[in-house]
C-alpha positions in Angstrom: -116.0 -72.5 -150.9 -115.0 -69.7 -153.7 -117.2 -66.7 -153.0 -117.1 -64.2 -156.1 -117.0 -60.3 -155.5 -119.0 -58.1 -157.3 -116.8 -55.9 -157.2 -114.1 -57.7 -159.8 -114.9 -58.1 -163.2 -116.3 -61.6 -163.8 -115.8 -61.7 -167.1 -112.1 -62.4 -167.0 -110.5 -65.6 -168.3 -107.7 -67.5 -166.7 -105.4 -70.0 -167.7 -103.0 -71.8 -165.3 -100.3 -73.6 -167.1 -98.2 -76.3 -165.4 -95.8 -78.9 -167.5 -94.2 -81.5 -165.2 -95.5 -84.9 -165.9 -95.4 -86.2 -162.2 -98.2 -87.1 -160.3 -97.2 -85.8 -156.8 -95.8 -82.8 -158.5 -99.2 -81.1 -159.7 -100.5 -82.1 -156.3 -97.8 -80.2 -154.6 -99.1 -77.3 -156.9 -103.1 -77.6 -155.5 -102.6 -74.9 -152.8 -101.2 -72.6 -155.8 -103.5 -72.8 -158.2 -106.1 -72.4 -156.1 -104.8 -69.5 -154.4 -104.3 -68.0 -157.9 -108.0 -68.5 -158.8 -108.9 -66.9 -155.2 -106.8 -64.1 -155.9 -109.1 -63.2 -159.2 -112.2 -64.7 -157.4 -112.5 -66.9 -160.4 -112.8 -70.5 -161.9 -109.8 -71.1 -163.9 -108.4 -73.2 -166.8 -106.2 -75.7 -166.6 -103.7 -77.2 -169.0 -101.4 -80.2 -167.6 -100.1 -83.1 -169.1 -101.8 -86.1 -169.7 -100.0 -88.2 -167.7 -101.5 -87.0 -164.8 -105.1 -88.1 -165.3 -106.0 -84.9 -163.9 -108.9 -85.1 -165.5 -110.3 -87.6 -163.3 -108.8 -87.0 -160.1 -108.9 -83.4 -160.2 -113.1 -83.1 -161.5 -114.5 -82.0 -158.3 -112.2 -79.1 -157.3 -114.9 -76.0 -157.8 -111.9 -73.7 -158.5 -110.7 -75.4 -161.8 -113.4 -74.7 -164.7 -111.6 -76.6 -167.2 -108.8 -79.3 -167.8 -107.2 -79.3 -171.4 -104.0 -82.0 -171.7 -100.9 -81.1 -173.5 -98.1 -83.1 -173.9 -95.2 -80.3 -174.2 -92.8 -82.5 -176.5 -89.3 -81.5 -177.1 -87.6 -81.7 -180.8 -89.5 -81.1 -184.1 -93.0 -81.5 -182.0 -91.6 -78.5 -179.4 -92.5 -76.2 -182.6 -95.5 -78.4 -183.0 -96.8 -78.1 -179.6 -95.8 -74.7 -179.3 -98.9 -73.6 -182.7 -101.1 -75.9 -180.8 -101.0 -73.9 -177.7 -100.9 -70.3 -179.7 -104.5 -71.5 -181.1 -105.5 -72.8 -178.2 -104.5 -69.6 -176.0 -106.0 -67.1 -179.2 -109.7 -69.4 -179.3 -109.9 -69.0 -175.5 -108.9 -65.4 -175.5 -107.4 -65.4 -172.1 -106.9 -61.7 -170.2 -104.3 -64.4 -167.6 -101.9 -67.1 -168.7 -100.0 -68.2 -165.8 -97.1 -70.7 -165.4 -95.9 -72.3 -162.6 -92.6 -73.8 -163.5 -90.1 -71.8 -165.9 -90.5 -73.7 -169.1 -90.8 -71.2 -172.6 -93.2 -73.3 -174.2 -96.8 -72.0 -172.9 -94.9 -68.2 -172.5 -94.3 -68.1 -176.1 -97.3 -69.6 -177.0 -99.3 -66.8 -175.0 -96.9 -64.0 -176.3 -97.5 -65.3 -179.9 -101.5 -65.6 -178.9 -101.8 -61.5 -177.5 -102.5 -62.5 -174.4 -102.1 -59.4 -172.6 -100.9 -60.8 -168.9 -98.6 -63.6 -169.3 -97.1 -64.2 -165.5 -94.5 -67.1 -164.7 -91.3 -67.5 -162.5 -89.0 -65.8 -165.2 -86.3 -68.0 -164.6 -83.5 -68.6 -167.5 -85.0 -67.2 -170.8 -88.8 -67.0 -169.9 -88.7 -64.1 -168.5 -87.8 -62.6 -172.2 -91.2 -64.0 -173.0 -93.3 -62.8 -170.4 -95.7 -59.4 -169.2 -94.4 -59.2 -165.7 -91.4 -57.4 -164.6 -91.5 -59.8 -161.1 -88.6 -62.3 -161.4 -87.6 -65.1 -159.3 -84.0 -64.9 -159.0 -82.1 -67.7 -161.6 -80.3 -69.7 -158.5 -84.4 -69.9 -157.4 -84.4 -72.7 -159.9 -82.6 -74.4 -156.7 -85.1 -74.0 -154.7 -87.9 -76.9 -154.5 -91.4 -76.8 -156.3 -92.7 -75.7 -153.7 -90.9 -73.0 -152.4 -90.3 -71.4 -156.0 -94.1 -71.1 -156.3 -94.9 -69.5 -153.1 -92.1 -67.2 -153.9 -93.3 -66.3 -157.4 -96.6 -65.9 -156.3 -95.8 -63.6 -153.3 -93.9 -61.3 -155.4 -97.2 -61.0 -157.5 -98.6 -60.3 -154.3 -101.3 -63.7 -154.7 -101.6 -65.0 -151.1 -101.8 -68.2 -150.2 -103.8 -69.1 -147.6 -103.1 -73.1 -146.9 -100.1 -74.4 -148.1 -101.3 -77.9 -147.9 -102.8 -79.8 -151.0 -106.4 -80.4 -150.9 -108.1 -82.9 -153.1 -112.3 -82.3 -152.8 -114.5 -85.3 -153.5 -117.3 -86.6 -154.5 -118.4 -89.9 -152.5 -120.8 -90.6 -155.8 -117.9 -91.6 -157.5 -118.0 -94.5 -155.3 -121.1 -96.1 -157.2 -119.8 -95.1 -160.8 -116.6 -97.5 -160.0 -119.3 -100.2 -158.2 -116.6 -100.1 -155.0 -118.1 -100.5 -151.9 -116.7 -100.2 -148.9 -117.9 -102.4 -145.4 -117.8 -100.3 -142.3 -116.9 -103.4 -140.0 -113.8 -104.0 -142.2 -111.0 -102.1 -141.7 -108.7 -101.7 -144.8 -105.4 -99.7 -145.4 -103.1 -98.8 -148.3 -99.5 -99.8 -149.0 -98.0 -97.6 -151.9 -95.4 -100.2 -153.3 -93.9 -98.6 -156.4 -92.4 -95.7 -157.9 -91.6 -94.4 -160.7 -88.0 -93.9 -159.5 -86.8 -97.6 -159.0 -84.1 -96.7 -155.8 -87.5 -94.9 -153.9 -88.9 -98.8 -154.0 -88.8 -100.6 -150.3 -88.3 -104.2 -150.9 -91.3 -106.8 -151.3 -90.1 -108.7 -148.1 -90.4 -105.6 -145.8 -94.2 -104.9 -147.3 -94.9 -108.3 -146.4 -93.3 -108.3 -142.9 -95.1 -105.4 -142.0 -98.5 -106.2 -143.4 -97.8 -109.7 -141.0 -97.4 -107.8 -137.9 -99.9 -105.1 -138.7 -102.4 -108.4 -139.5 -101.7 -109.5 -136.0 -102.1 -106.9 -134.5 -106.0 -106.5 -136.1 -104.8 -103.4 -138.0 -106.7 -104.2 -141.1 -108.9 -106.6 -143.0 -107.3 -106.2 -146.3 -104.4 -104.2 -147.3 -104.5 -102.8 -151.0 -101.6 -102.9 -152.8 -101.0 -99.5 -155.3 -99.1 -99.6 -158.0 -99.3 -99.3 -161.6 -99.7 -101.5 -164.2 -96.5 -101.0 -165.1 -95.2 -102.0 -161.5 -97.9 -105.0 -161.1 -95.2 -107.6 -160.9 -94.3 -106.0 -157.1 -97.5 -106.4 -156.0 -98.0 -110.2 -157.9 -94.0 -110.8 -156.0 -95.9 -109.7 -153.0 -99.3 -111.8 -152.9 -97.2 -114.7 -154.1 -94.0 -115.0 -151.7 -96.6 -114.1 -148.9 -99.5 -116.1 -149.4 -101.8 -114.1 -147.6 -105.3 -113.4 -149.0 -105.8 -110.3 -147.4 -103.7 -108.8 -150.5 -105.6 -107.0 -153.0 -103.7 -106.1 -156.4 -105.1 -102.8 -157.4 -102.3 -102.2 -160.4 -105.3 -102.7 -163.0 -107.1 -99.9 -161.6 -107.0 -96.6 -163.0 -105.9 -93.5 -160.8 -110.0 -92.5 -160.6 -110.3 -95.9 -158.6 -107.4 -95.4 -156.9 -108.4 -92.1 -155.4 -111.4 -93.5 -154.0 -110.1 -96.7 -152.7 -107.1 -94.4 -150.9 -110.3 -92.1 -149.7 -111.8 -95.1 -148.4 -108.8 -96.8 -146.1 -108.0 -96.3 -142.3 -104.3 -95.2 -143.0 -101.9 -95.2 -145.8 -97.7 -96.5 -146.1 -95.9 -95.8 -148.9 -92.9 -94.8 -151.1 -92.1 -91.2 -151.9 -94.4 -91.5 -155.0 -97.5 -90.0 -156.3 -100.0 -92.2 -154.3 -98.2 -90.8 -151.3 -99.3 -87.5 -152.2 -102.6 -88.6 -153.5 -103.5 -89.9 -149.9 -102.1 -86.8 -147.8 -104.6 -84.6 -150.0 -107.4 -86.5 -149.5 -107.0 -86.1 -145.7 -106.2 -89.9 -145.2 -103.2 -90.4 -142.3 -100.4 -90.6 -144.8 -97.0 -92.2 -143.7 -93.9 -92.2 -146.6 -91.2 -94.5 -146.7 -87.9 -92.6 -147.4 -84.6 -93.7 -147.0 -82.8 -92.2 -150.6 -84.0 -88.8 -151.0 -84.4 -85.9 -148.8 -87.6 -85.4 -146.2 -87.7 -81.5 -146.4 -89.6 -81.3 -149.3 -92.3 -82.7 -147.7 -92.4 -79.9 -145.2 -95.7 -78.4 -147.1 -97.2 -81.5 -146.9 -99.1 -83.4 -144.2 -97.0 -86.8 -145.3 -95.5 -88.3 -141.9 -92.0 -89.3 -143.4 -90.3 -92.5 -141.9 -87.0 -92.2 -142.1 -83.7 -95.0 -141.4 -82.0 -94.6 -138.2 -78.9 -91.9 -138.6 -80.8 -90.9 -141.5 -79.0 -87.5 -143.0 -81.6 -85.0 -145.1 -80.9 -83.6 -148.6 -78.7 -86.3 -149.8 -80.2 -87.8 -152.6 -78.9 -92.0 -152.8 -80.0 -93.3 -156.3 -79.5 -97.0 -155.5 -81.9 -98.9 -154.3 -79.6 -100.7 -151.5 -80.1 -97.7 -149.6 -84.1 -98.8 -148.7 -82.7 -101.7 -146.9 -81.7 -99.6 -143.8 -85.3 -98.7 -143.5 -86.3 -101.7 -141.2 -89.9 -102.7 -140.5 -89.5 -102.2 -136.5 -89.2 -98.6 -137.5 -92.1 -98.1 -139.3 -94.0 -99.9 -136.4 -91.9 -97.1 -133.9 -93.7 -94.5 -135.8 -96.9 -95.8 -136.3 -96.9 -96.0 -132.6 -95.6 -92.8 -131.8 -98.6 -91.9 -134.1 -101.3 -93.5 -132.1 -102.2 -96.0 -135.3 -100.5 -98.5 -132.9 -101.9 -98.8 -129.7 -100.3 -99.8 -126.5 
């Protein structure tokens, strides 16, 4: 809960600006933005892109007043999207615009708006753009999300106080997508795509697990998340296996999604934004990785499963690499994790 002082102006107005159009990127951001909007012991703005659907997954945080979508477009519309946000920013009349990656666009935009606080990492050219005089150093562009934003919000002395994403909600959102949910039946998650094709484990290991899970009496139904996009993986999946305990949930939006993961006894999944989804929402998260590197999911409460001689921060972009992730690992971990139980 956000307690107010009396003894801050309440009458201030922030904005919180962030650009990247990845799912589990703005989740990584949560613990920021909130602790930014703690720091002024105020409900903030916030201006993402649409991509996100932040607007529905994102409506019960109390911290976030607002959620206002731009699409931060490069070429001709850069100039284009750039006025947009000027008006935008000059309408509102924020006293804060902050930005938590270190793209120019929303910087100019508040400069050109007289926005009289305009805070952001300062990397590259921004920093010619903003208020501050507090800098993140240009090889911090190195660093993770992550990291860079606890660092740039430490040197604007905002404390964070969990580091962990945390995603409210509302179990009325149940009824208004008519999902209901059994207590006898036990149901997980398997997060099957990715928006990065070489992050995908292979159809054949999904169904090889689901079989042992199944037979072990793991689950009832195992949903299947993946977007439209993506649906032929889970049709591959329900097909080759001919199990009905398969549900297809690529025609869902992410609303339904975020209840349905809410909803399930554990989650398995590629390093992808349902995987961050589930962590947030509290729900015992497990990611698939075999291509890209664990340690930025150090401020996360994702269990990575990793290949055996598995070697961090090397990133493998081919999607070969996934095949040394082999099911009886998975099932080590799961064990080791007490969802398996001897």
């Amino acid at each position: 809960m956000i307690i107010f002082m009396n003894s801050i102006p309440n009458n201030i107005k922030i904005c919180v600006v962030y650009t990247h159009a990845k799912l589990g990127d703005l989740i990584w951001q949560l613990p920021y933005i909130k602790a930014i909007s703690e720091h002024h012991q105020k409900k903030i703005d916030l201006i993402v892109r649409e991509k996100t659907q932040a607007k529905d997954i994102f409506k019960d945080l109390k911290h976030i007043k607002s959620i206002t979508y731009n699409e931060f477009r490069k070429g001709f519309y850069y100039w284009v999207d750039i006025y947009k946000l000027t008006k935008f920013f000059r309408y509102n009349k924020y006293d804060y615009v902050y930005i938590l990656d270190k793209v120019n666009k929303p910087a100019i935009a508040a400069r050109l708006s007289g926005t009289k606080n305009i805070i952001g990492p300062g990397i590259d050219n921004q920093k010619f753009w903003l208020t501050s005089k507090n800098f993140l150093e240009n090889t911090d562009k190195n660093l993770n999300y992550s990291k860079q934003s606890q660092k740039f919000l430490s040197i604007n002395n905002i404390k964070i106080k969990n580091i962990y994403p945390v995603l409210e909600f509302n179990a009325n959102n149940l009824i208004n997508h008519k999902l209901k949910f059994k207590d006898d039946l036990k149901i997980i998650a398997f997060g099957v795509d990715s928006s990065e094709y070489y992050k995908i484990w292979y159809e054949e290991n999904f169904i090889e697990l689901a079989d042992k899970l199944f037979k072990l009496g793991l689950f009832d139904y195992a949903y299947l998340i993946c977007g439209a996009d993506k649906s032929h993986l889970a049709k591959k999946i329900i097909q080759t296996s001919g199990k009905d305990y398969f549900i297809d949930c690529s025609k869902k939006n992410l609303s339904a999604i975020t209840m349905i993961l809410k909803n399930v006894d554990f989650f398995i999944g590629n390093n992808a934004g349902p995987l961050n989804l589930a962590a947030a929402l509290g729900v015992k998260t497990f990611g698939l990785i075999a291509n890209d590197p664990i340690s930025e999911l150090k401020f996360s409460k994702i269990i990575p499963i990793t290949p055996n001689n598995y070697i961090d921060n090397i990133w493998n972009r081919d999607r070969e690499g996934m095949k040394k992730l082999k099911v009886d690992k998975v099932l080590k971990v799961l064990s080791e994790n007490k969802i398996i139980k001897s």
